[in-house]
N, C-alpha and C positions, 0 to 999 in steps of 0.2 A: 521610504526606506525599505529595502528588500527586506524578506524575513524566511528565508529557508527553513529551510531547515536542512548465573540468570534464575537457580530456584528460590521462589518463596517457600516460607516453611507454614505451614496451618495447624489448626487443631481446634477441638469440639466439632464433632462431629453429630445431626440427627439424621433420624431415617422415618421414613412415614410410606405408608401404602395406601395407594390411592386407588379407586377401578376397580372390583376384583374384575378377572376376566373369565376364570372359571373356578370352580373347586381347588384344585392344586396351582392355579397362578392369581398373581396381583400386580399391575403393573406400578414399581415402586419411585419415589425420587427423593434421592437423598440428598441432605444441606451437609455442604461443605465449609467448616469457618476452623481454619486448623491444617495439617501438613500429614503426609500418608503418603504412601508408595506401596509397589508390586503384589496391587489387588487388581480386580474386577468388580465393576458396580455394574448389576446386573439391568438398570432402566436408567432414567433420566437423572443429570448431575445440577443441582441449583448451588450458585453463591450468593447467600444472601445480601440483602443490600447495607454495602458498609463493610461486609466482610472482607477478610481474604483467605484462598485457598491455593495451598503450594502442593502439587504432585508431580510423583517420580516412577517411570516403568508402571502408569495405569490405565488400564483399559475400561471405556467408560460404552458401556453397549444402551445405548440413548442418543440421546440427545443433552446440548452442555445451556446453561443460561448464566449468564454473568447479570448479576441485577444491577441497580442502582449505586453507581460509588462501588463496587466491589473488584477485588482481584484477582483472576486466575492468572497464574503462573506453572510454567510446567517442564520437563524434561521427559521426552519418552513417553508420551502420551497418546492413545489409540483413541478417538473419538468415533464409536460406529454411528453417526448422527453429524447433523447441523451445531453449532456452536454462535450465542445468537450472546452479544453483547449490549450492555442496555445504559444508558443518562451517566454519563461521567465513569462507566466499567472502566477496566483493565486487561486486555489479555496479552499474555507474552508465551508464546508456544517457542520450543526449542525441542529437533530434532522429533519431530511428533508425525501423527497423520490424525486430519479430519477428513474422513470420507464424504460427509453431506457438507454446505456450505459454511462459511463463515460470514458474520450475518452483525453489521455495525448499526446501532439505533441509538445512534450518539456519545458515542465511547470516548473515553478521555483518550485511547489509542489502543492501536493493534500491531502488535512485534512478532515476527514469521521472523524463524531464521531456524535454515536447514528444516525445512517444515511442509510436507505437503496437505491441499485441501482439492477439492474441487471446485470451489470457485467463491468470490468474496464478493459482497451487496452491502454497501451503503444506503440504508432504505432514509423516509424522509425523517426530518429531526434530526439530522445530522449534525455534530458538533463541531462548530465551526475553526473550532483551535485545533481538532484533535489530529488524529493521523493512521495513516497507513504506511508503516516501514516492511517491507520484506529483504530477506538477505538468504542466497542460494536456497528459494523454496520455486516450490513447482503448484500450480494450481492445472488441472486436468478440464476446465472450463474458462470462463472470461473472468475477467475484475471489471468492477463498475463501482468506478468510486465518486462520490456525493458530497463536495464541501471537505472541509479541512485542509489536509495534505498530504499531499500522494509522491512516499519515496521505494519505488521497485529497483532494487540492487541485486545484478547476478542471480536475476530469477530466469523462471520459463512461466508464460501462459501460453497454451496454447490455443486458446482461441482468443476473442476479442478484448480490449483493453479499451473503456469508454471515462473518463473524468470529465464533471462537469461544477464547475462555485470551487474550486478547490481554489485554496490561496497560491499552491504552486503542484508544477507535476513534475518529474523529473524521472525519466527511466535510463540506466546507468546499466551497460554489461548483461542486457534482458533479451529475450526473445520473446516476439510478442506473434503468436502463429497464425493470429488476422487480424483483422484492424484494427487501426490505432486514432482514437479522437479525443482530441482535449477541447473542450470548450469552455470560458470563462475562466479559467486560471489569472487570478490576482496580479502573482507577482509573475507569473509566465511558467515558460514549460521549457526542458533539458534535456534531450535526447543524446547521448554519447555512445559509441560503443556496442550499439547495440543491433538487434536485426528486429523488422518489421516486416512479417511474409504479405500482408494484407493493403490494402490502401492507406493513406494516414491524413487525417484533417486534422488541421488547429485552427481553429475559431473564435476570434472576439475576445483574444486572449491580452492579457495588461500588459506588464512590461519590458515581454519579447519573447522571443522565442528561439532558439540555440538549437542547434540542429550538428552536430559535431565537434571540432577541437575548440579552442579556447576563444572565448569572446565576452561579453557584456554579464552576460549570466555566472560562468564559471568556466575556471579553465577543466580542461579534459585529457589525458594520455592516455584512453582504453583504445585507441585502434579506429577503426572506419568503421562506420555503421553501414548497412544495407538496407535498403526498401525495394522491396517487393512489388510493389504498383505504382500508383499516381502520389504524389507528395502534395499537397493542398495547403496554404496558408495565407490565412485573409481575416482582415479587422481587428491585426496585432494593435494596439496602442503603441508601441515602442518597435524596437527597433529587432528586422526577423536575421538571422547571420546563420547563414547555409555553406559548412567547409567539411572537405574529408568526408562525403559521401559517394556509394554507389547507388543510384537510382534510378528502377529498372521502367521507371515510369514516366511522368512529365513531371517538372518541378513548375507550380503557380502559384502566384501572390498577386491578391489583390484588397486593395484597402487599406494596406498597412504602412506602418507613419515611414519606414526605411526597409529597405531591404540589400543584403549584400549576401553574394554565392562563390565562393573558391572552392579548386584543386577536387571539384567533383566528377566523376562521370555518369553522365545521364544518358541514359538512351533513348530517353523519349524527348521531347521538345522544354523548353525554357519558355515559359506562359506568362502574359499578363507583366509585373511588376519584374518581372526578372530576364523577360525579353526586351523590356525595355531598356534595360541597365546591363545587359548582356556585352557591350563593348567599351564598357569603362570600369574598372578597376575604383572601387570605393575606397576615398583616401577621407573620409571624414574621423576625426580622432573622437570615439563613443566613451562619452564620461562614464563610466562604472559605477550602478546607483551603489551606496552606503550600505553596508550587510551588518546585520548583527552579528552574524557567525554564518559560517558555511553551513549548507542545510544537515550535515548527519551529525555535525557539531551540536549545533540543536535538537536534532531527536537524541539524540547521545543523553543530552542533561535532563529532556524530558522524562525519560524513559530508565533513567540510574535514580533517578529523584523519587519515581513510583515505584520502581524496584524495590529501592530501600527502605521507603514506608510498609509496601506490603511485605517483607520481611519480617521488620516489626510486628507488625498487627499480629502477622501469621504465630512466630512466635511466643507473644505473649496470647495467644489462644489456645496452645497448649495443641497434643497430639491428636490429629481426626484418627477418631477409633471407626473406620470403614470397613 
């Protein structure tokens, strides 16, 4: 069966200084469990584990750590640092910027909307439920994402985009400004809408692969997608449906259980699986597997269900005095 798929408020606030570094400095990190806005934390920002921590209009000149089980949430928030999320965390940025990376070690999930970072790593331990949603953010590096689930919405990276164990990948109204590889996606992988300046492999992926308007996976009205280079796909399990592309490349398949190509233009050659089937029109009727819900339906419930606990928590923790 398919499986697809904003402030918190805080308070209690500690500060502790750690290192001196000379006479007049100390490099400090402060625990956030509580809610606060339109300061500056002058070093590094810890959410303790279990905590939650809601900020508005702050600027945090560090580096951020989401520990164990804890929540950051935010609005307007300036990370001059890495932001490194840790065993069942939380983070939900809105309308923010992290300058150093965003940094997943198993997070129950991470929510980017209107949000720029320089680049996101799924390191190992990665949680297998959890996710990656973004919506109109910008990353200034690559995403490398590791297990879970991977939904990029009307973003930009501009350099490489690589998923690998992810239960599904789906990139929707993106621009991805070099290469594009999914390998071992679960339930498959969804490209619509979107541009690929770079090469693109899909790899050993489960139960297909959807490469434009409506098919097996989900239906699609965002427009034609473009690829930039060679299009690559081999050792789908299920069934690969290639429509409403330009591809400035060769489209190949090889390995995979089906494969079907309309209403694309390719300038480079039809390879392997789809030279083969290059003068017959695919009339098999593909059963549509069984969805729980549509995938943002799913991050939606995920992601309003942790919102509203870390609300909670945040609230009844009373004001971070920062």
């Amino acid at each position: 069966m398919r499986k697809r798929m904003t402030t918190v408020l805080i308070g209690g606030l500690a500060l502790a200084g750690f290192g001196a570094v000379g006479p007049a400095q100390a490099a400090l990190t402060t625990f956030c469990d509580g809610h606060a806005g339109g300061v500056t934390v002058p070093g590094d920002l810890v959410v303790g584990a279990g905590d939650a921590c809601s900020l508005e209009d702050t600027v945090i000149n560090g580096n951020v750590r989401v520990a164990a089980g804890a929540d950051l949430v935010a609005t307007g928030l300036t990370v001059n640092g890495n932001v490194t999320v840790q065993d069942e965390g939380y983070l939900d940025l809105a309308e923010s910027t992290v300058t150093g990376n965003v940094v997943n070690r198993g997070a129950f999930g991470v929510y980017l909307d209107y949000t720029n970072a320089n680049a996101y790593t799924a390191n190992a331990n990665v949680n297998p439920e959890g996710f990656l949603w973004t919506f109109e953010s910008d990353f200034s590096g690559r995403v490398l994402a590791t297990g879970g689930s991977v939904l990029l919405e009307s973003t930009v990276v501009n350099r490489a985009v690589e998923s690998s164990d992810t239960q599904y990948t789906d990139i929707l109204d993106t621009v991805v400004g070099g290469a594009l590889t999914v390998t071992g996606a679960d339930f498959g992988a969804l490209v619509c809408g979107s541009e690929v300046d770079g090469h693109a492999t899909f790899a050993s992926n489960g139960e297909g692969v959807q490469l434009g308007a409506g098919g097996a996976l989900g239906e699609c009205d965002l427009g034609t997608s473009v690829w930039g280079g060679n299009v690559t796909i081999a050792g789908t399990a299920g069934h690969v449906q290639v429509s409403d592309n330009i591809i400035r490349g060769n489209l190949s398949g090889t390995g995979n259980g089906s494969v079907a190509q309309s209403d694309n233009r390719i300038r480079g050659e039809l390879q392997g699986q789809f030279a083969e089937q290059a003068q017959m029109r695919m009339q098999m009727q593909l059963e549509a597997p069984a969805a729980e819900a549509p995938e943002r339906q799913v991050l939606e419930q995920l992601r309003s269900e942790r919102h509203a606990q870390a609300e909670a928590d945040a609230l009844a923790a009373g004001p971070a005095k920062l």
